[in-house]
Legacy VTK file of the C-alpha trace (Angstrom):
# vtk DataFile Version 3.0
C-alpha trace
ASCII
DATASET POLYDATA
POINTS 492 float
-60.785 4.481 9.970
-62.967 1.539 10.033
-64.831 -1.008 7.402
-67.589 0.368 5.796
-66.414 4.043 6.260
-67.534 6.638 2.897
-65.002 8.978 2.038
-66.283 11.651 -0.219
-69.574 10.325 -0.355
-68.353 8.016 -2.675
-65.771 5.124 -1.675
-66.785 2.227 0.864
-63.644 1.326 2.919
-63.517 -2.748 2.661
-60.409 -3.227 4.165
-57.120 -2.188 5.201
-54.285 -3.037 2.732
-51.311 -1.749 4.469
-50.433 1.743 7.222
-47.344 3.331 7.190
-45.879 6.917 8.557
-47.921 8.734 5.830
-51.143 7.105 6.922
-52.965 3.539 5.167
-53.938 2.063 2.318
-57.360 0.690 1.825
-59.170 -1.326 -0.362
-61.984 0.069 -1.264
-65.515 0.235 -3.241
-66.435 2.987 -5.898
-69.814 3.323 -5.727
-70.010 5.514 -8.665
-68.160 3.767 -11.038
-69.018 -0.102 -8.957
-65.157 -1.016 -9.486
-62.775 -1.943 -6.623
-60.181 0.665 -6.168
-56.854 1.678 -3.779
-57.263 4.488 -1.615
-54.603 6.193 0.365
-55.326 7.954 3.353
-52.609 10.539 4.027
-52.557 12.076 7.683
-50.137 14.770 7.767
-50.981 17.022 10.679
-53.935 18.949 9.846
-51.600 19.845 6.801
-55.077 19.661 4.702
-56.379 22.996 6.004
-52.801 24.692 4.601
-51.655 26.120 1.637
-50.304 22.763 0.994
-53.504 21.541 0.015
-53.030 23.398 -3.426
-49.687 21.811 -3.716
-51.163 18.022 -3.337
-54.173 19.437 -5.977
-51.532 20.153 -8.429
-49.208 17.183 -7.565
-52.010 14.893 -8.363
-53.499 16.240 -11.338
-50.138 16.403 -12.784
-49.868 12.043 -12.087
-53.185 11.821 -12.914
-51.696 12.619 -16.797
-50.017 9.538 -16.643
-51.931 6.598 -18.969
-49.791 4.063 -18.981
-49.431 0.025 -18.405
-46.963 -0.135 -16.038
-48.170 2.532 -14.173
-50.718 2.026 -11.485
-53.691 5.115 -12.986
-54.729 7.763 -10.301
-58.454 8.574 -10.218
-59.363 10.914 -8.119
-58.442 13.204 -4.850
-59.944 15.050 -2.403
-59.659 16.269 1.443
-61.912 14.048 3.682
-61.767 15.700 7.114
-58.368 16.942 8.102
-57.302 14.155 5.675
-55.857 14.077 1.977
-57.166 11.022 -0.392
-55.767 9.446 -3.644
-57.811 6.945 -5.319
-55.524 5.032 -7.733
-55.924 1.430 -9.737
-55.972 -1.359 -7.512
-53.343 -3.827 -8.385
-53.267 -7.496 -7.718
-50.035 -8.568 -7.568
-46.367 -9.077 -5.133
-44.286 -6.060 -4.666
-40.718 -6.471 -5.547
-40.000 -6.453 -1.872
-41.505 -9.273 -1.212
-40.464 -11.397 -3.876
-36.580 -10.598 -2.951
-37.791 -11.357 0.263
-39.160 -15.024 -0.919
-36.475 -15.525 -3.899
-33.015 -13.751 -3.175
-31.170 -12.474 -6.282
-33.101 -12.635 -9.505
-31.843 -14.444 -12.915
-30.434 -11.642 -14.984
-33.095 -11.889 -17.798
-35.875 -11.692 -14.839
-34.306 -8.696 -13.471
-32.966 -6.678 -17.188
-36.947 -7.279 -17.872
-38.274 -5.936 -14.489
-36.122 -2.753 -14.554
-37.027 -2.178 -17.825
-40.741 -2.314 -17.234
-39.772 0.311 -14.402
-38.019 2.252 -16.855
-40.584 2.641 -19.252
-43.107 4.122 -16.490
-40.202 6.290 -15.854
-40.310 7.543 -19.664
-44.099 7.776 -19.967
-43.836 10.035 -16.221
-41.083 11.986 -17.284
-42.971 13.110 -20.549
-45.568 14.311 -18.532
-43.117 16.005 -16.430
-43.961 14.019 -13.282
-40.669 12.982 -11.358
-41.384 9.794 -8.853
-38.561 10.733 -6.377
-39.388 7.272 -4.309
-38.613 4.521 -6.679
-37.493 1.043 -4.627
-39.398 -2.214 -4.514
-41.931 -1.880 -2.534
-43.436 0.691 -4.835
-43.175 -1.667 -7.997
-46.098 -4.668 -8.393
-45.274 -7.501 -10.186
-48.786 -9.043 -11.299
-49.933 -12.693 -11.957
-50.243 -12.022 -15.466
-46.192 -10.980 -15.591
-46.876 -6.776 -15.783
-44.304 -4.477 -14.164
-46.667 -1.780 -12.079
-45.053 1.040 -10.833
-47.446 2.904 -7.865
-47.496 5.802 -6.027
-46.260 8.529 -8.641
-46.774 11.775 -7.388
-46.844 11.620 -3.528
-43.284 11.555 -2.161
-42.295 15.122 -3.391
-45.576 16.032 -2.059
-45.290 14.405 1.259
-41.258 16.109 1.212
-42.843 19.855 1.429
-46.188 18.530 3.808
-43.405 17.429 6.598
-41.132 20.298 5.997
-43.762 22.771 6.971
-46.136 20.616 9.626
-43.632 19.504 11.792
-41.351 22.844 11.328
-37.895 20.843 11.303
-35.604 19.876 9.182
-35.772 19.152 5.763
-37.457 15.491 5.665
-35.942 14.174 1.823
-38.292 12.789 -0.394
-36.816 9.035 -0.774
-36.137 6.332 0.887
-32.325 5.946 2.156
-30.837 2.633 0.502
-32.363 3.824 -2.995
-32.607 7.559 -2.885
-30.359 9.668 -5.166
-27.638 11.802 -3.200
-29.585 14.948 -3.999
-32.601 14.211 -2.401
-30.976 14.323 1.242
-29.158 17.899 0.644
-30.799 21.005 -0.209
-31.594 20.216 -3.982
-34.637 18.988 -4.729
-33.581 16.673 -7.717
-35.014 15.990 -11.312
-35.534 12.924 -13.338
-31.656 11.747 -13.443
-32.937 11.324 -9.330
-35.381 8.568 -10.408
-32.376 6.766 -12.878
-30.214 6.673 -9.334
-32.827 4.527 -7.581
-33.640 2.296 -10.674
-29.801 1.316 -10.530
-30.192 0.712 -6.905
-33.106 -1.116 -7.522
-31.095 -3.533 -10.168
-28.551 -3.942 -7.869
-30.813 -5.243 -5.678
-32.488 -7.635 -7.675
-29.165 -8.942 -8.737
-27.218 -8.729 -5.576
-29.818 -9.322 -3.067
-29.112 -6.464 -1.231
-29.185 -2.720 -1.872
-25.740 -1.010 -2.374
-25.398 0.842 0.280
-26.399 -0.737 4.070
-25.993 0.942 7.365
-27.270 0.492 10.845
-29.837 3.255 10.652
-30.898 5.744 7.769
-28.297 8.459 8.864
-26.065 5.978 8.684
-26.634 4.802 5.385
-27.490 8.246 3.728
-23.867 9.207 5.428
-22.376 6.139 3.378
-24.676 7.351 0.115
-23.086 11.067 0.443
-19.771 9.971 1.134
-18.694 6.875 -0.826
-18.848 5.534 -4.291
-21.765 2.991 -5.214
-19.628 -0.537 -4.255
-19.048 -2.397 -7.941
-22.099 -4.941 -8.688
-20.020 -7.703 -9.406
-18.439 -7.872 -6.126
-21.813 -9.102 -5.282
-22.645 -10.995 -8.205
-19.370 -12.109 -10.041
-19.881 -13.663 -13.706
-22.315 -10.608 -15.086
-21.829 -9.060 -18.102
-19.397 -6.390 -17.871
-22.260 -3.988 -20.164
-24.629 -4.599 -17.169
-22.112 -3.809 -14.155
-21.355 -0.781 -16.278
-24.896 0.581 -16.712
-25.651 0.270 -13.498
-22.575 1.511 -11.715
-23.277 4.542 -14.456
-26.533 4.536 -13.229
-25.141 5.588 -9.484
-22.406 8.144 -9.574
-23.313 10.385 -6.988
-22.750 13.447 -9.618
-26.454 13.481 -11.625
-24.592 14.883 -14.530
-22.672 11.789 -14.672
-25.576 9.491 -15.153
-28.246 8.548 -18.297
-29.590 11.902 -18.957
-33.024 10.579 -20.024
-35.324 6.886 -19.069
-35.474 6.652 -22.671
-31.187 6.706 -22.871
-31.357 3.955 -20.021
-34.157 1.597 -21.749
-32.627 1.307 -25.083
-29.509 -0.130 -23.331
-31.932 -2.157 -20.948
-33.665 -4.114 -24.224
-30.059 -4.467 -25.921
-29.298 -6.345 -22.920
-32.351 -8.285 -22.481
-31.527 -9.281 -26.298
-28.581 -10.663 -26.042
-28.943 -12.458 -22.452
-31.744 -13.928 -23.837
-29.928 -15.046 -26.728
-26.959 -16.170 -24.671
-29.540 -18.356 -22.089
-31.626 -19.498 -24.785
-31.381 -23.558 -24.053
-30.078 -26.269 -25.994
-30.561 -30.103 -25.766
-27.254 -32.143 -26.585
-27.240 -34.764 -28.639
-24.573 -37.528 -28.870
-22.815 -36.849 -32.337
-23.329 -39.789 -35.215
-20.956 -42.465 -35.918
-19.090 -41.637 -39.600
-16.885 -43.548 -41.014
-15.195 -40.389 -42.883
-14.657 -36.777 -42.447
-17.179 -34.330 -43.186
-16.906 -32.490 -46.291
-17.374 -29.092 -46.726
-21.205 -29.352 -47.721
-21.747 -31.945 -44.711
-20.876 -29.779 -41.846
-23.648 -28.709 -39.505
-24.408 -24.670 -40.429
-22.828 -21.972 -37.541
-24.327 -19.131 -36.517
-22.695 -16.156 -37.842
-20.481 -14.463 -35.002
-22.264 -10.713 -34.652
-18.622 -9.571 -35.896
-19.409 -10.687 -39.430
-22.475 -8.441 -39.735
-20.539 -5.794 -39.365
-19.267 -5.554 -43.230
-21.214 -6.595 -45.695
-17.599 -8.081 -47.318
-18.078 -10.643 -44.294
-22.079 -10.843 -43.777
-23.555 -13.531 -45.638
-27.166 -12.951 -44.377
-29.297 -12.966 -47.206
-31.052 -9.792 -47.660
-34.802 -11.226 -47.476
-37.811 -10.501 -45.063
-37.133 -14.551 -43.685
-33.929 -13.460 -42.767
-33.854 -10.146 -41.289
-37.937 -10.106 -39.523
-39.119 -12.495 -37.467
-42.551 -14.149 -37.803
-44.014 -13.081 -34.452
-42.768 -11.225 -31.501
-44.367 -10.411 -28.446
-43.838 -7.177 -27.058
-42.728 -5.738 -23.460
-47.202 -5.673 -22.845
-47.276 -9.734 -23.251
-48.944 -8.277 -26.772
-48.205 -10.344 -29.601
-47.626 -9.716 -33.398
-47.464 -11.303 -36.671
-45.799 -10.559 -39.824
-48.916 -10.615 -42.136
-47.073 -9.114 -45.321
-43.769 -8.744 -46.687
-41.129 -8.119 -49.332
-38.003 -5.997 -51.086
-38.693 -2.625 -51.891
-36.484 -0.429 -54.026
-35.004 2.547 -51.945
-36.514 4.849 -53.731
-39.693 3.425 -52.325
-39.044 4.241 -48.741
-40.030 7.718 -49.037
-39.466 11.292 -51.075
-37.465 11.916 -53.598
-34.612 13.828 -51.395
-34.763 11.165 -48.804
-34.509 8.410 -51.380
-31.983 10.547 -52.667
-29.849 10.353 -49.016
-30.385 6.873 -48.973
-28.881 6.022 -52.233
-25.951 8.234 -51.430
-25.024 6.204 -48.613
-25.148 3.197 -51.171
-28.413 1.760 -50.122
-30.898 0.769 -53.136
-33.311 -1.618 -51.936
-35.186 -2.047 -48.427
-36.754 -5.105 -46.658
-40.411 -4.371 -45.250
-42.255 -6.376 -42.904
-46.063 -5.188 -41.339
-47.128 -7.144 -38.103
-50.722 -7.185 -36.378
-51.681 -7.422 -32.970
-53.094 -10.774 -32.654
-55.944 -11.692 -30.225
-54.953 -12.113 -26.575
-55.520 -11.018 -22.797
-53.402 -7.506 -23.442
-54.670 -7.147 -27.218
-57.404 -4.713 -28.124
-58.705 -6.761 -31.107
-61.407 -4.108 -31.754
-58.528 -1.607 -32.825
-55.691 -3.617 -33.203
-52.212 -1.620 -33.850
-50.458 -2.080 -36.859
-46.237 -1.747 -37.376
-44.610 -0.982 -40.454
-40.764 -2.006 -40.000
-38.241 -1.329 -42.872
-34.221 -2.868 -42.595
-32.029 -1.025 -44.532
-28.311 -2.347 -44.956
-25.156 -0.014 -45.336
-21.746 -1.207 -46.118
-20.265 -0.943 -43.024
-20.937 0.198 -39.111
-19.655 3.774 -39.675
-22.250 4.395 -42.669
-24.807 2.752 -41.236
-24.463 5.254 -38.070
-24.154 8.145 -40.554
-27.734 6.829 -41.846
-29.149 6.545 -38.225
-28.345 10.337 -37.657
-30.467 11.401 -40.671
-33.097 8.640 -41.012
-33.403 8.637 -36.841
-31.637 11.176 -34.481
-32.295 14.048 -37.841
-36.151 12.873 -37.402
-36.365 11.649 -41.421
-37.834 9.006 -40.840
-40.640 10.211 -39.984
-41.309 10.652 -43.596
-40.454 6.650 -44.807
-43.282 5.254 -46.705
-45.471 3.229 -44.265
-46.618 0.247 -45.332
-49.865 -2.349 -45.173
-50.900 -5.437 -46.249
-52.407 -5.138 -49.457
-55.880 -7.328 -50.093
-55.085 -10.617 -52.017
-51.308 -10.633 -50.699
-48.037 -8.591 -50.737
-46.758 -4.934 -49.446
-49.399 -1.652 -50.241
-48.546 1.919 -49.174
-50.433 2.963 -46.440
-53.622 5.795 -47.024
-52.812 9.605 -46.442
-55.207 8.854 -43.744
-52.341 6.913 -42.001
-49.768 9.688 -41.766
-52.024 11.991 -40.289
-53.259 9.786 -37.419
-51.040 8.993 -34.418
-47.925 7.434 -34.886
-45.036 6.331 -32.818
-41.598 5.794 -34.404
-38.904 3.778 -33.077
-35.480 3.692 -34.763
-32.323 1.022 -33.740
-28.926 0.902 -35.625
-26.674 -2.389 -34.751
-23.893 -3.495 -36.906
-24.602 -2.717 -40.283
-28.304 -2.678 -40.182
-30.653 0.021 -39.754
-34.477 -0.712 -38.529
-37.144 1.828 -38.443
-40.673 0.760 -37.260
-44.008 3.067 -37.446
-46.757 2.317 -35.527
-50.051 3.305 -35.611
-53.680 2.152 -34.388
-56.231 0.640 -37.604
-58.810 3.084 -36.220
-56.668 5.720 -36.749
-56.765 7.746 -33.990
-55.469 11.070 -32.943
-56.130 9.886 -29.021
-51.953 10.412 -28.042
-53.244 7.878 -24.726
-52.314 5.487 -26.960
-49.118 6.006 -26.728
-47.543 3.205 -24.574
-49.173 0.343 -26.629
-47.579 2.095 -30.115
-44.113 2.723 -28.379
-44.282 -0.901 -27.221
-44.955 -2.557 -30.426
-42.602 -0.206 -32.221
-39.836 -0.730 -29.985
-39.970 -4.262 -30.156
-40.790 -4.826 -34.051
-37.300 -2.900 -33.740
-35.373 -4.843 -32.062
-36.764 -8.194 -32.668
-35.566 -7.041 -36.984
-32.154 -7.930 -38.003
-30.090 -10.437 -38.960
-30.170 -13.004 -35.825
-33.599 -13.899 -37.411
-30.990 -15.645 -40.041
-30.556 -19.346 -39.120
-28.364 -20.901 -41.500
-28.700 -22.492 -44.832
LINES 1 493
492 0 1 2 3 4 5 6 7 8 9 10 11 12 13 14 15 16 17 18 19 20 21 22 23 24 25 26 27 28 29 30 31 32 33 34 35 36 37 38 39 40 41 42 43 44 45 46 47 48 49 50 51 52 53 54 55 56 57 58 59 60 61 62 63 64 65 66 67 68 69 70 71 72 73 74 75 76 77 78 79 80 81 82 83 84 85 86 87 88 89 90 91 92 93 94 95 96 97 98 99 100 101 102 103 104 105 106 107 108 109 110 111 112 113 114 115 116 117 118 119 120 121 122 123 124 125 126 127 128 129 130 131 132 133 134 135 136 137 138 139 140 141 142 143 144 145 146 147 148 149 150 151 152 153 154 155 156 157 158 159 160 161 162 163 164 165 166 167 168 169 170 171 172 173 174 175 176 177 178 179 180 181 182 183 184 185 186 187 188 189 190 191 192 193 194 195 196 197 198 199 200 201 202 203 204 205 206 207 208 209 210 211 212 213 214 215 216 217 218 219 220 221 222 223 224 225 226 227 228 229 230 231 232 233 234 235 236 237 238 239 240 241 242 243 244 245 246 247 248 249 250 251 252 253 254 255 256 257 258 259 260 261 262 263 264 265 266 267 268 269 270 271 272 273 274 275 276 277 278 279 280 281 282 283 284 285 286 287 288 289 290 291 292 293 294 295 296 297 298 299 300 301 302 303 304 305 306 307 308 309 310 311 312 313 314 315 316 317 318 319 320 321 322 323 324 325 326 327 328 329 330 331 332 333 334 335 336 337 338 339 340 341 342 343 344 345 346 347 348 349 350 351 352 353 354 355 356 357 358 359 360 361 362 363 364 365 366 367 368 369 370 371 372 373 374 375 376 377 378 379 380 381 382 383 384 385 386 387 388 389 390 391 392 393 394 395 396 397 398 399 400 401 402 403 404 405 406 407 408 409 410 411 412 413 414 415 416 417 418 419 420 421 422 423 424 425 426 427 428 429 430 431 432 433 434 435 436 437 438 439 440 441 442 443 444 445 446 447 448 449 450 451 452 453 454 455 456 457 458 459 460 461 462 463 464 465 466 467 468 469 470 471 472 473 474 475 476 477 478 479 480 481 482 483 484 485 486 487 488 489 490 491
């Protein structure tokens, strides 16, 4: 192929972006459209003219399903000569490979956030029922503006069957040796547990430097893989918290019924991480302590944080139970989309929904509620046209083990679907949302810790039924979630 080449009658080759065993990777023009997109160029024998061909039609529609941020979008496809074509989003950006490359091992924060940009493509894919089967680093983009892009979805299962049956060997796996799962290099074909195996490869990497497993060649190393348990992360990298070295050695037992059963399993444990080494890095400036001429008394010592411990009874918390306490202000979700808490207050719990759920709640001796409802402020992610709105609710139980018993009704038993939602009423304070509200599209996203409960609802102010919105609602409800609780509580 050369510059200025149409494929299709449509896309102006501009320039070669990379070439590999598949084929290359172009930049090119749209002419339909006039945008600047990535096309790949698959050669695979003639493999075109096949019944294969119906296989890559249906392997691409399938990705093509996928609307998500941090996955790169596929356009189109087509055969071009005795060659296949995927047009996909063009991204601008580093691939992981070469920032290892450039960097070495990642600060934990940096690579908790990374993997769990990965893992939400993973969630959005395997909803659509679209299984990667090559994750590693040089398929993820890291961007200028700090997005996670996740490319090529759809084309190494593909490519698996294409060389199976041009080239008449041996089974050629789908995956690439120091982050493939077991499976992939035996008979079995593998399922979405495959794609969790190379995600904890691909943390390992970022935070060792190297993969887990290394050999001289790819036999080699898929020998090791088959063989021989993952190597534990913190030989690599001693001093990381034990919950991470667990995930991730979790994350690569060679038995797939051994590991996460779902992305969305593996990214709630992701962001609880992310929380609390972000709390535990946050800095602080010393100060030289004050001369005194007599001990402090009891109302002159500095305020402590609470120790987590002490929210787990409320005989021990002394977090007041107020919006200030337990929501913050603003957070800005895992999109770099920011929110802010534009109405507030205490609800009775016979507020927060029907009269049976009320009921539930009361029974587990919870009578009041604290609501908080953010908007999407303005900003290079934001859609400010239809900005989405959360509704978060805290409720507070008497003690760990009740609050868990709440989480299976008001979240696992799907009740909470049914919580009032709430707006911000004009003129100030807390309204319940329009009937309009609850039949629109909503995403719910529920966290228990200690002895708190938070459920957040979130939903677009046009009120769509448009379910393509779903990764900006699942990203602001999952982080009004987790940003509620009471670590927003800084002392008297």
């Amino acid at each position: 192929m050369e510059r200025g080449k149409l494929i299709a009658d449509r896309y102006e080759l501009i320039g070669r972006l990379g070439r590999g065993g598949m084929g290359e990777v172009w930049a090119a023009r749209d002419r339909v459209l006039h945008r600047e997109v990535a096309l790949k160029l698959l050669d695979l024998d003639g493999i075109a003219q096949s019944d294969l061909s119906r296989r890559f039609e249906r392997e691409a529609v399938a990705a093509a399903q996928i609307v998500h941020p941090n996955v790169a979008a596929l356009y189109d496809r087509g055969i071009h000569g005795d060659l296949l074509f995927l047009v996909m989003e063009k991204v601008d950006g580093q691939t992981l490979t070469a920032c290892l490359r450039a960097e070495g091992p990642f600060p934990l924060t940096r690579a908790l956030a990374i993997a769990g940009g990965v893992c939400t493509a993973l969630e959005a894919a395997h909803r659509a029922q679209v299984i990667h089967y090559d994750i590693k680093p040089h398929n993820v983009v890291l961007t200028g503006d700090g997005l996670v892009k996740v490319i090529d979805f759809g084309i190494a299962g593909f490519v698996q069957a294409a060389f199976t049956v041009a080239r008449s060997s041996q089974l050629t796996p789908a995956g690439t040796p120091e982050f493939g799962a077991p499976e992939q290099f035996l008979t079995e074909r593998g399922d979405e547990r495959s794609d969790l195996y190379a995600l904890g490869g691909m943390l390992f990497a970022m935070l060792a430097g190297r993969p887990p497993f290394t050999g001289h060649n790819s036999i080699a190393v898929v020998r090791r893989k088959l063989d021989e348990e993952a190597p534990p992360l913190d030989a690599f990298r001693p001093g990381l918290p034990p919950e991470v070295t667990a995930l991730v050695a979790e994350l690569l037992e060679r038995d797939p019924d051994r590991r996460p059963h779902s992305a969305q399993q593996v990214q709630e444990r992701l962001q609880a991480l992310l929380a609390s080494c972000t709390a535990a890095e946050a800095p602080t400036t010393a100060m030289p302590p004050p001369q005194r001429t007599r001990p402090m008394g009891d109302r002159e010592r500095a305020p402590q944080r609470p120790s987590p411990d002490s929210w787990n009874r409320a005989s021990t918390d002394e977090t007041p139970f107020t919006p200030d306490a337990l929501l913050p202000r603003r957070f800005t979700n895992d999109l770099s989309i920011e929110f802010a808490r534009i109405a507030e207050g205490n609800r009775l719990s016979r507020e927060a929904g029907p009269s049976d759920l009320a009921g539930e709640l009361a029974r587990r001796g919870c009578t009041e509620v604290v609501v908080g409802v953010y908007a999407e402020q303005p900003g290079p992610h934001a859609t400010p046209e239809n900005p989405v709105h959360v509704s978060v609710q805290v409720f507070a139980f008497a003690d760990v083990a009740t609050a868990r018993d709440a989480h299976g009704y008001l979240g696992d038993g799907g009740a909470s679907w049914h919580l009032t939602m709430w707006s911000a009423r004009d003129g100030g304070g807390l309204a319940p949302c329009p009937d309009e509200v609850y039949r629109s599209y909503r995403w719910r996203y529920s966290w228990r810790e200690n002895r708190y409960l938070r459920v957040a609802l979130a939903y677009r102010a046009d009120l769509t039924n448009d379910g393509s919105i779903e990764p900006w609602l699942a990203a602001a409800a999952r982080r009004a979630a987790l940003s509620a609780g009471p670590q927003n509580h800084r002392g008297a």
